[in-house]
C-alpha positions in Angstrom: 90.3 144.1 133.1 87.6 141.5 133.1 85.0 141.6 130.8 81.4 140.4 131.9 78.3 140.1 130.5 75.7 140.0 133.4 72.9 137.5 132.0 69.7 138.4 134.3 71.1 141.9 134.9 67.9 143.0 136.3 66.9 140.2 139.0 67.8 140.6 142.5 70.7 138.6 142.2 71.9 140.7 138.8 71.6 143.6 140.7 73.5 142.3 143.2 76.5 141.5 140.8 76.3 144.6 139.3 77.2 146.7 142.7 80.3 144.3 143.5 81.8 144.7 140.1 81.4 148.2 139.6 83.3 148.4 142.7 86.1 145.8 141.9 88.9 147.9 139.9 89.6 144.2 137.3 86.3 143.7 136.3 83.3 145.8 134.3 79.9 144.8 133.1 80.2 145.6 129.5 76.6 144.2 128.7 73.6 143.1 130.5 70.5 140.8 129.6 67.4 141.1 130.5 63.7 140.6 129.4 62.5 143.7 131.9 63.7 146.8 131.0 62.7 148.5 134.6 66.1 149.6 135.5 68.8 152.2 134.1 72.1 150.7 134.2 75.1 152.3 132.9 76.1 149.3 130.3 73.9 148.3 127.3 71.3 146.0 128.1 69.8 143.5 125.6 66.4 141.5 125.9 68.2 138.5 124.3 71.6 136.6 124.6 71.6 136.4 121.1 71.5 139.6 120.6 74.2 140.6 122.3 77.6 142.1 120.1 79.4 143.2 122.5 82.6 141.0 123.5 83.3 140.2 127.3 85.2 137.6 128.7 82.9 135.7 130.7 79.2 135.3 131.1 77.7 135.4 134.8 74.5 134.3 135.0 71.4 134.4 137.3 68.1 134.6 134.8 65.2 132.0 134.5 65.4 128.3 133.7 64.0 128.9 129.9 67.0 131.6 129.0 69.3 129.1 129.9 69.5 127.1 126.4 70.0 130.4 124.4 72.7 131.0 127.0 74.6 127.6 126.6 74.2 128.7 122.5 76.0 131.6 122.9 78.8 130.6 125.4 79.5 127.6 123.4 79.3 129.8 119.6 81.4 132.5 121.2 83.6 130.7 123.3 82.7 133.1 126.3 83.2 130.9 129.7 80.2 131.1 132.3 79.6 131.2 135.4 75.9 129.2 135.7 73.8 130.4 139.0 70.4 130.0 137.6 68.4 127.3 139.1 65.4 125.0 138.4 67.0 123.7 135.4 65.4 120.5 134.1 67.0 117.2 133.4 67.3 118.0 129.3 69.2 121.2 130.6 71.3 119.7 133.1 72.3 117.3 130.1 72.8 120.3 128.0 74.9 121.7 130.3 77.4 118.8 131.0 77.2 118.7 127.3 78.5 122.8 126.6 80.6 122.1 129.4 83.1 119.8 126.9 83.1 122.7 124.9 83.3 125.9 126.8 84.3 126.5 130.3 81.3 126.5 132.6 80.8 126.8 136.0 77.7 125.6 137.4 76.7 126.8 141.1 74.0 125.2 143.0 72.7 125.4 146.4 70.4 123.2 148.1 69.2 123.9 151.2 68.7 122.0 154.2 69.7 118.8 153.0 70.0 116.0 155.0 73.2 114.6 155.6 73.9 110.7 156.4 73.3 111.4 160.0 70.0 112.8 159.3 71.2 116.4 160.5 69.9 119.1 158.2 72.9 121.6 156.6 73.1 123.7 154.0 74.9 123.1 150.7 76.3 124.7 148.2 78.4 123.5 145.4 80.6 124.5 142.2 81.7 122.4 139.7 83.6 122.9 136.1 
């Protein structure tokens, strides 16, 4: 069984997450993280990363732009992997990032939508690297 800590448990998104792994029989949110508290959820949910106790496997996350850098603390203190969905991150983060990344496993996810490709067609795109 995989244990996740859903970072933005709240959001749209978090929400989201939440549904597929409580359906998915080798996973289960063990901890949430949120600043809004406006939703019951059936695992403990803490305002901040940092003060989360509560071991997990993994970290999936889709919060705001300024959680991120407690976020990257944490995976990289804990040695949790994460999966990184949130987006608007500036170009000190983005460094941040590729610098936790040598450290911890992280996945970073990122979609940009219609892009122009060389031909000047618009597309859609969506990436994932380690």
């Amino acid at each position: 069984m995989v244990k996740v800590i859903m970072h933005g448990c709240n959001g749209k998104m978090g929400q989201v997450i939440t549904g597929i792994i409580a359906e998915d029989k080798d996973a289960e949110i063990v901890a949430g993280v949120d600043t809004s508290n406006h939703i019951q959820n059936t695992y403990p949910v803490f305002g901040n990363i940092a003060d989360c106790n509560v071991e997990a496997d993994v970290v999936i996350d889709f919060c705001a732009a300024p959680a991120v850098d407690g976020l990257l603390k944490y995976c990289v203190e804990k040695q949790v992997p994460c999966v990184l969905c949130t987006t608007g991150l500036s170009e000190a983060q983005l460094a941040a990032v590729e610098e936790a990344s040598k450290k911890v496993a992280i996945l970073v996810f990122r979609c940009e939508y219609a892009v122009k490709d060389f031909k000047g067609s618009s597309r859609n795109s969506c990436t994932g690297r380690i």
